[in-house]
The first five atom37 places (N, CA, C, CB, O) and aatype in JSON, in Angstrom:
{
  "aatype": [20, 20, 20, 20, 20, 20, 20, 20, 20, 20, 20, 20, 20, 20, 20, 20, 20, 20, 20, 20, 20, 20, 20, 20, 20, 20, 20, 20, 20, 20, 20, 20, 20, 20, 20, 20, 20, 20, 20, 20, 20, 20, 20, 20, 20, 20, 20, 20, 20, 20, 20, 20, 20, 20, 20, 20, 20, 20, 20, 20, 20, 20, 20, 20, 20, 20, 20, 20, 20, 20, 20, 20, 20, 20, 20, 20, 20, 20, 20, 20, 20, 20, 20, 20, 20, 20],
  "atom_mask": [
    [1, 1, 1, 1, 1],
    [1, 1, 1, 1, 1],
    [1, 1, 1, 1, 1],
    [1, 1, 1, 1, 1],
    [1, 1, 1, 1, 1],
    [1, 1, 1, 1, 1],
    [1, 1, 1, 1, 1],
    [1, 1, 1, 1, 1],
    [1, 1, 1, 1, 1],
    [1, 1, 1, 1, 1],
    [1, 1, 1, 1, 1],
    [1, 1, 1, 1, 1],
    [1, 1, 1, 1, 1],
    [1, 1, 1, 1, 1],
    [1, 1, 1, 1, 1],
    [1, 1, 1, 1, 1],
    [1, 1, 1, 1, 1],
    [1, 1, 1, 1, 1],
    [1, 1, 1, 1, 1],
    [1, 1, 1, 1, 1],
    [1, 1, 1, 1, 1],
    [1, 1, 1, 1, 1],
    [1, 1, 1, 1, 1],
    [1, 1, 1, 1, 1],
    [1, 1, 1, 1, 1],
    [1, 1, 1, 1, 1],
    [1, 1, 1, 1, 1],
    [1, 1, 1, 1, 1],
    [1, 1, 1, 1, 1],
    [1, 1, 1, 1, 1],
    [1, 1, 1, 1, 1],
    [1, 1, 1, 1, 1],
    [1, 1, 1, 1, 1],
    [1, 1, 1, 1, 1],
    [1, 1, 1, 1, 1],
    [1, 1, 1, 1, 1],
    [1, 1, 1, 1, 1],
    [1, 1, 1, 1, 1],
    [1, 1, 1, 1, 1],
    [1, 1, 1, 1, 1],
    [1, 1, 1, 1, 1],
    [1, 1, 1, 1, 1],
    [1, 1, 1, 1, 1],
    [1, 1, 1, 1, 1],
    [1, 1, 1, 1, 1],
    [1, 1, 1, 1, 1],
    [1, 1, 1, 1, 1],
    [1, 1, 1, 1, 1],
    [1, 1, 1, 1, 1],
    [1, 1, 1, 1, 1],
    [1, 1, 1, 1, 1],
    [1, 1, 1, 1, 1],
    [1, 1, 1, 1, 1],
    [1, 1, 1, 1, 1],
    [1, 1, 1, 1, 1],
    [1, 1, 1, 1, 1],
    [1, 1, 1, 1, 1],
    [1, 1, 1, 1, 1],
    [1, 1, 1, 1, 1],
    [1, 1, 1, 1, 1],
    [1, 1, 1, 1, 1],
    [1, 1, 1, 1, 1],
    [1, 1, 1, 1, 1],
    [1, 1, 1, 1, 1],
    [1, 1, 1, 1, 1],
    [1, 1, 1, 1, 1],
    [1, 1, 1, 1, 1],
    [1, 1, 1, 1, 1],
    [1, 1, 1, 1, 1],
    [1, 1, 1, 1, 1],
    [1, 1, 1, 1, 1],
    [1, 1, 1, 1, 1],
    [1, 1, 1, 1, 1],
    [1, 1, 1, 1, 1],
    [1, 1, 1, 1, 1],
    [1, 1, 1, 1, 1],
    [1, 1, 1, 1, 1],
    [1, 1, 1, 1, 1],
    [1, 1, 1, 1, 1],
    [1, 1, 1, 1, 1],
    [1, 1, 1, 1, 1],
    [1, 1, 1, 1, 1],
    [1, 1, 1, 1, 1],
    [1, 1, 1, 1, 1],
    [1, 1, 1, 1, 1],
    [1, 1, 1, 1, 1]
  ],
  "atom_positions": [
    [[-13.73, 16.83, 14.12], [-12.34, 16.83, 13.71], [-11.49, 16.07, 14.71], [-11.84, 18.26, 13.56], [-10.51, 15.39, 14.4]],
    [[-11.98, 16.27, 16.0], [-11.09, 16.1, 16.87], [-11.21, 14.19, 17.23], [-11.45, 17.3, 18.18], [-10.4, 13.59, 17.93]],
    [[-12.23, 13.65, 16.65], [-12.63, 12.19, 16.43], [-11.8, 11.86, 15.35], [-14.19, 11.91, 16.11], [-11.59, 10.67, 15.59]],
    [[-11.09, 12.16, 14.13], [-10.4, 11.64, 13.0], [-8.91, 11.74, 13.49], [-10.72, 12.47, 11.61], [-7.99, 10.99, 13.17]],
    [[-8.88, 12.59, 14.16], [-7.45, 12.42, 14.78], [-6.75, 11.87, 15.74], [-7.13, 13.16, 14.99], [-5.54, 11.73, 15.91]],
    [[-8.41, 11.36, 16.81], [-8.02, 10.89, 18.13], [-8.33, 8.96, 17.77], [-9.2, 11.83, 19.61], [-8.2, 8.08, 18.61]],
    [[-8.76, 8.75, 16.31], [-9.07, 7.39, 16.02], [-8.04, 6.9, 15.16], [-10.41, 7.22, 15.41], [-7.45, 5.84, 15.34]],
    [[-7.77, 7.93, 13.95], [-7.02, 7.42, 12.84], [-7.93, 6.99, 11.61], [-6.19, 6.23, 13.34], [-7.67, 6.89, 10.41]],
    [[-8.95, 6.8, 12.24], [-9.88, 6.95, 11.0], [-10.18, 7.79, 9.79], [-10.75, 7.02, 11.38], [-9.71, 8.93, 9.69]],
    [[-11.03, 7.22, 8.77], [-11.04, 8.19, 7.67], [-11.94, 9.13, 7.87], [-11.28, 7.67, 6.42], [-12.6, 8.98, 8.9]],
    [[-12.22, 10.29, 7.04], [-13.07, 11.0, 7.19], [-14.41, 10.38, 7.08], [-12.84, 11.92, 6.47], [-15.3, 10.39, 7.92]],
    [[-14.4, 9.89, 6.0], [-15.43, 8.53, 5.41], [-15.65, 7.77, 6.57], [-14.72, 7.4, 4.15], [-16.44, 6.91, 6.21]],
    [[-15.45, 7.64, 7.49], [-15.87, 6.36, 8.62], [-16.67, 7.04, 9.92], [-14.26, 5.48, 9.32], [-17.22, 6.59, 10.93]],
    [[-16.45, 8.3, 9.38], [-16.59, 9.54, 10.86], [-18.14, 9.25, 11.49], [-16.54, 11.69, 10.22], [-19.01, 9.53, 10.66]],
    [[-18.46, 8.95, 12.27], [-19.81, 8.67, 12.88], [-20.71, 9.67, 12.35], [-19.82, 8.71, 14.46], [-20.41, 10.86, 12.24]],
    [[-21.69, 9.23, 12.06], [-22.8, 10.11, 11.73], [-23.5, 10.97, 12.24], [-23.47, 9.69, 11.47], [-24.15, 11.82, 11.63]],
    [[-23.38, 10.73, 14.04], [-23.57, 11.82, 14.85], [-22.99, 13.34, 15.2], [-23.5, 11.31, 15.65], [-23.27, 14.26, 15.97]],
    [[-21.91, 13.02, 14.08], [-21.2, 14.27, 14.07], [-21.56, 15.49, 12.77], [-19.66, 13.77, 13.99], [-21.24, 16.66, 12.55]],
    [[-22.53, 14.33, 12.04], [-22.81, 15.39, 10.75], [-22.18, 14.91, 9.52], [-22.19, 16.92, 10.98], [-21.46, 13.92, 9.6]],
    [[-22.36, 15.47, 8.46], [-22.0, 14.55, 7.45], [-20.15, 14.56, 6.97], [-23.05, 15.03, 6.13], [-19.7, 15.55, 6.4]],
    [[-19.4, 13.57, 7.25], [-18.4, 13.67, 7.29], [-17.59, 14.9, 6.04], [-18.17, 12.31, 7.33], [-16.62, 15.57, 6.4]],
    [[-18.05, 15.01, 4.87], [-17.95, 16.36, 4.14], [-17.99, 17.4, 4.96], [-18.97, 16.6, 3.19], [-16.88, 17.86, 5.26]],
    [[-18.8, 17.85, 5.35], [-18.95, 19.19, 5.72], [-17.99, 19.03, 7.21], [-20.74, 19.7, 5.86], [-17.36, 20.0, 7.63]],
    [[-17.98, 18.12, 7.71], [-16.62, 18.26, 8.57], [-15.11, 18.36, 8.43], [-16.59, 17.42, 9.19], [-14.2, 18.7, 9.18]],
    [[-15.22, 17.88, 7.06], [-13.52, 17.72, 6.35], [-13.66, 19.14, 5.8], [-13.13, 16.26, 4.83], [-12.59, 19.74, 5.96]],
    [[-14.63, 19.92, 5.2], [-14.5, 20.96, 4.35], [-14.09, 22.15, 5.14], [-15.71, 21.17, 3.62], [-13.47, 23.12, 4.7]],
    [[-14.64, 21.88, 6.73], [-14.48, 22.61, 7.93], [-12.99, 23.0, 7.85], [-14.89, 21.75, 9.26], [-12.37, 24.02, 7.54]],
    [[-12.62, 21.48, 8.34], [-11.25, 21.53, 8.92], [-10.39, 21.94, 7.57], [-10.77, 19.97, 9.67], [-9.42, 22.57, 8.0]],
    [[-10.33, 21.87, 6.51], [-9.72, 22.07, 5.39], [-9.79, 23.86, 5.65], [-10.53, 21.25, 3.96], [-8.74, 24.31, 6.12]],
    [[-10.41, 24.44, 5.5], [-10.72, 25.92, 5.6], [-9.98, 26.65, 6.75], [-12.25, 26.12, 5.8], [-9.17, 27.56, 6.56]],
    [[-10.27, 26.24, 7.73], [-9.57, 25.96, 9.44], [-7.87, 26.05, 8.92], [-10.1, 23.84, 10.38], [-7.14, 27.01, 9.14]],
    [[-7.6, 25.19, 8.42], [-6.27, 24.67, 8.31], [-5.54, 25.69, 7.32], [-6.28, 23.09, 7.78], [-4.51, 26.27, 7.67]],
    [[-6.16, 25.91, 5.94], [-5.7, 27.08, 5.11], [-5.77, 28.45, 5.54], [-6.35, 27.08, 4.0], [-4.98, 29.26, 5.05]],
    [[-6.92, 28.93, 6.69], [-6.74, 30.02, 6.97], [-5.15, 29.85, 8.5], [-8.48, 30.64, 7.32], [-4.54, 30.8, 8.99]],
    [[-5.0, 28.66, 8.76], [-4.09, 29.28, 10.01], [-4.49, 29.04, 11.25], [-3.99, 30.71, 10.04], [-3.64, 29.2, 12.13]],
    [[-5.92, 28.56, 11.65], [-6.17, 28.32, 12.5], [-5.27, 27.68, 13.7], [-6.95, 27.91, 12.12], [-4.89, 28.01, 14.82]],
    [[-5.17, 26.62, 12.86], [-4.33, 25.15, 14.34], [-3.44, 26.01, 14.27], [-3.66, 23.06, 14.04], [-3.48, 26.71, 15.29]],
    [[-2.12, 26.51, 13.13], [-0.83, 27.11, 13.62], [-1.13, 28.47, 14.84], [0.03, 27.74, 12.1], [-0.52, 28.77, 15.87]],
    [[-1.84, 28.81, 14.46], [-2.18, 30.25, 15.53], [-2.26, 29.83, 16.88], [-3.71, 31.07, 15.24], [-1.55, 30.19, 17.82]],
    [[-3.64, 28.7, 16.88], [-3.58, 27.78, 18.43], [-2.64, 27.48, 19.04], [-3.99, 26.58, 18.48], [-2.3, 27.83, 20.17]],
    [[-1.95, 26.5, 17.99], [-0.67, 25.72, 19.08], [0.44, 27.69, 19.06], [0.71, 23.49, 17.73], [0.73, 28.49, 19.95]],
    [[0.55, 27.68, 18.34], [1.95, 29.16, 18.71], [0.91, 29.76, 20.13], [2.2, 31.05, 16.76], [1.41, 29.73, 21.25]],
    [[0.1, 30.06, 20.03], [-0.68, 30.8, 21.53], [-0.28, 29.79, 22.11], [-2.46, 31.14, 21.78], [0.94, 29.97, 22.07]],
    [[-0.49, 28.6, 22.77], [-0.24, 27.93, 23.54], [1.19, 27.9, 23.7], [-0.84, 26.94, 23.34], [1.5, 27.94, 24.89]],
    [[2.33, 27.84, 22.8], [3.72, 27.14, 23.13], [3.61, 29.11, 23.68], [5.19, 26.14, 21.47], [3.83, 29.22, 24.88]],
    [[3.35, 30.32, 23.05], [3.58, 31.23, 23.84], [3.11, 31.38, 25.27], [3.27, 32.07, 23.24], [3.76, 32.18, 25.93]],
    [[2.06, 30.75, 25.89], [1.61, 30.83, 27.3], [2.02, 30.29, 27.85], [0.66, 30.68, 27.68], [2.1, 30.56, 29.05]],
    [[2.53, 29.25, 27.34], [3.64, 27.77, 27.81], [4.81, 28.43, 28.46], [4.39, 26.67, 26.28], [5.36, 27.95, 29.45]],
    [[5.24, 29.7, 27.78], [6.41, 29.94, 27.9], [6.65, 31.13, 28.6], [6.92, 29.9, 26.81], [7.72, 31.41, 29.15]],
    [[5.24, 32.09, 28.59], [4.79, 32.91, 29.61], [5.06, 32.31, 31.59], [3.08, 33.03, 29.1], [5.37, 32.86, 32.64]],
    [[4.83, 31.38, 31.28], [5.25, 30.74, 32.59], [5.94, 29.54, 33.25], [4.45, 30.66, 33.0], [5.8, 28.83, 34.24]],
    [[7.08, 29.74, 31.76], [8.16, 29.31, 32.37], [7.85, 27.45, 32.08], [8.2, 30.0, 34.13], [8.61, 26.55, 32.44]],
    [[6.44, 27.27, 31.3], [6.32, 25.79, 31.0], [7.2, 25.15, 29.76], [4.8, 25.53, 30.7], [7.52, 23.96, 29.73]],
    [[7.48, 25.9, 28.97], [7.8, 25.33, 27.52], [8.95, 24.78, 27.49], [7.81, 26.27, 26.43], [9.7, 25.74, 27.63]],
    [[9.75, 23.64, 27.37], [11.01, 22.45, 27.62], [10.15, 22.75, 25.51], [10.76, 20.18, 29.26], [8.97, 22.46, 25.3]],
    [[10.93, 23.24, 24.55], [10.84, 23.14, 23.3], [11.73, 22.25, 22.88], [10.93, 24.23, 22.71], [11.61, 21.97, 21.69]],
    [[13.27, 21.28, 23.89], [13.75, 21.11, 23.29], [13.25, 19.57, 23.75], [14.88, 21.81, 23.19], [14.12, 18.7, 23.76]],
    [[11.92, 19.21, 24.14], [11.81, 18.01, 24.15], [10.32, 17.59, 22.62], [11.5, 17.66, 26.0], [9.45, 16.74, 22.48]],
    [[10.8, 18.74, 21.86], [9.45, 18.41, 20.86], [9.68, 17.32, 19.9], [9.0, 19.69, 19.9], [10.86, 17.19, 19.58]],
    [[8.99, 16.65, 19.47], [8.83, 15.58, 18.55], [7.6, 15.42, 17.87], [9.06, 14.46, 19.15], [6.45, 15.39, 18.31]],
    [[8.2, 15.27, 16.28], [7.21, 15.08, 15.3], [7.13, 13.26, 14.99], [7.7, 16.1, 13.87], [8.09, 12.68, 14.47]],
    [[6.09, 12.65, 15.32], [5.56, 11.51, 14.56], [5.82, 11.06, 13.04], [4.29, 11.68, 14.64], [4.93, 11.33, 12.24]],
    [[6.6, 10.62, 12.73], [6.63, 10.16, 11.27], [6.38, 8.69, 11.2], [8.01, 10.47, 10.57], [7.2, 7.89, 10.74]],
    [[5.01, 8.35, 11.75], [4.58, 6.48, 11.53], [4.64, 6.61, 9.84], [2.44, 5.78, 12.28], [4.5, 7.59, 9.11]],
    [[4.9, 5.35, 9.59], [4.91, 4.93, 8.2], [4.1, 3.59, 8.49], [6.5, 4.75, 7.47], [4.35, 2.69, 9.29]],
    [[2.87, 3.77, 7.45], [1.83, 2.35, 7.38], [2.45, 1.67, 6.21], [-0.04, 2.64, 7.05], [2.01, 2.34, 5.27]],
    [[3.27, 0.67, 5.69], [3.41, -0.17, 5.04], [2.68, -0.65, 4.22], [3.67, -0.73, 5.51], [1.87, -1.16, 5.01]],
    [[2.02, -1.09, 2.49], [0.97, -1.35, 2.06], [1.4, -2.53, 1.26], [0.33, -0.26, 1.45], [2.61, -2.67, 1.16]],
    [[0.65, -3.39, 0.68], [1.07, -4.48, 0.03], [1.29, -3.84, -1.01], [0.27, -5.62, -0.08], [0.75, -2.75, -1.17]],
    [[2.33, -4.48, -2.16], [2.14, -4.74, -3.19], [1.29, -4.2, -4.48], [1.98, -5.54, -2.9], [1.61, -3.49, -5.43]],
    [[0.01, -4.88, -4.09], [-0.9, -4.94, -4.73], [-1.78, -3.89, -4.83], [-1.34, -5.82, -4.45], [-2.46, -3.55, -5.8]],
    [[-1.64, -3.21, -3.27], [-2.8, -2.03, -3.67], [-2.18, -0.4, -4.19], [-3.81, -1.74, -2.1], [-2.92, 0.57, -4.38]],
    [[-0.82, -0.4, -4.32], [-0.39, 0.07, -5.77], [-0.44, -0.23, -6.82], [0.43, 0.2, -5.95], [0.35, 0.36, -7.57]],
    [[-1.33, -1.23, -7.42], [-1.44, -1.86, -8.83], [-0.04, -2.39, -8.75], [-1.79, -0.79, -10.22], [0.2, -2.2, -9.94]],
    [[0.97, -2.86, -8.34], [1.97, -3.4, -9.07], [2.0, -4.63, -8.91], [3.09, -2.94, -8.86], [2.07, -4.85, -7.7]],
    [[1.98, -5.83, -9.67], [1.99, -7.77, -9.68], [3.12, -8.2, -9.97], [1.06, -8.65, -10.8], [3.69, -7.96, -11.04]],
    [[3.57, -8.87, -9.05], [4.97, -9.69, -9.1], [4.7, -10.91, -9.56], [5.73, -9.88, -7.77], [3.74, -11.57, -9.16]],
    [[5.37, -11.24, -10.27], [5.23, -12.47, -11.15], [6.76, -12.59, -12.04], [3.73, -12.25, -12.29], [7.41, -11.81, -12.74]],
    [[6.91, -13.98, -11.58], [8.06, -14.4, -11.93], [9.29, -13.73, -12.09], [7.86, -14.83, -12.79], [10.05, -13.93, -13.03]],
    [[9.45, -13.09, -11.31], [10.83, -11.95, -11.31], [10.45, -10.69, -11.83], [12.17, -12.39, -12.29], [10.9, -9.57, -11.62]],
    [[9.55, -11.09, -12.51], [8.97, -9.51, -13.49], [8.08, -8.92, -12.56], [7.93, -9.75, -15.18], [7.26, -9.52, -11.88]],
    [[8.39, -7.21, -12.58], [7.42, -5.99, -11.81], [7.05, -5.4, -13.35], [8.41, -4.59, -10.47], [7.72, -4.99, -14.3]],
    [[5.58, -5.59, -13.05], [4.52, -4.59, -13.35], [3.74, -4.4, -12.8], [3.98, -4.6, -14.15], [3.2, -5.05, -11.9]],
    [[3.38, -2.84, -13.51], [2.26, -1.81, -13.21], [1.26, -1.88, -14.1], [2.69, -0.43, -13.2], [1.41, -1.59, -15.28]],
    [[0.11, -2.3, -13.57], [-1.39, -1.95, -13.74], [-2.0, -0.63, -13.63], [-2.05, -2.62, -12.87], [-1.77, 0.07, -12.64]],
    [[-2.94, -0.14, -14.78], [-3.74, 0.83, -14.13], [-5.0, 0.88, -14.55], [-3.27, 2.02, -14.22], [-5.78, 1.69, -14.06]]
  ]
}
């Protein structure tokens, strides 16, 4: 899990030494619906704060936006005219 997040890669690309990328996504999917990561990070920002570490007001969420052509929404520009393909 901790390879798809530290690459950006797909699950689909995940090295094979890790096992079959399914059963690693199905992992983390399960992980994630039961609560896991939220439970982690809250223990941590609470120990954080147990000693006086936690600055909460310097948190920041990532919102990258990847840009995609055109095209790999099906939509073709042609001559002033937009359409959709499907």
């Amino acid at each position: 899990m901790i390879w798809r997040f530290k690459t950006g890669g797909q699950w689909r690309e995940m090295p094979a030494e890790f096992g079959a990328w399914s059963t690693v996504h199905n992992r983390f999917r399960q992980r994630r619906d039961a609560g896991v990561f939220e439970a982690l990070l809250d223990g941590l920002i609470a120990e954080a704060a147990k000693r006086g570490e936690a600055d909460l007001s310097l948190v920041s969420v990532d919102s990258t936006t990847a840009r995609a052509h055109h095209d790999a929404a099906g939509m073709h520009l042609s001559q002033n005219v937009i359409t959709r393909t499907r």
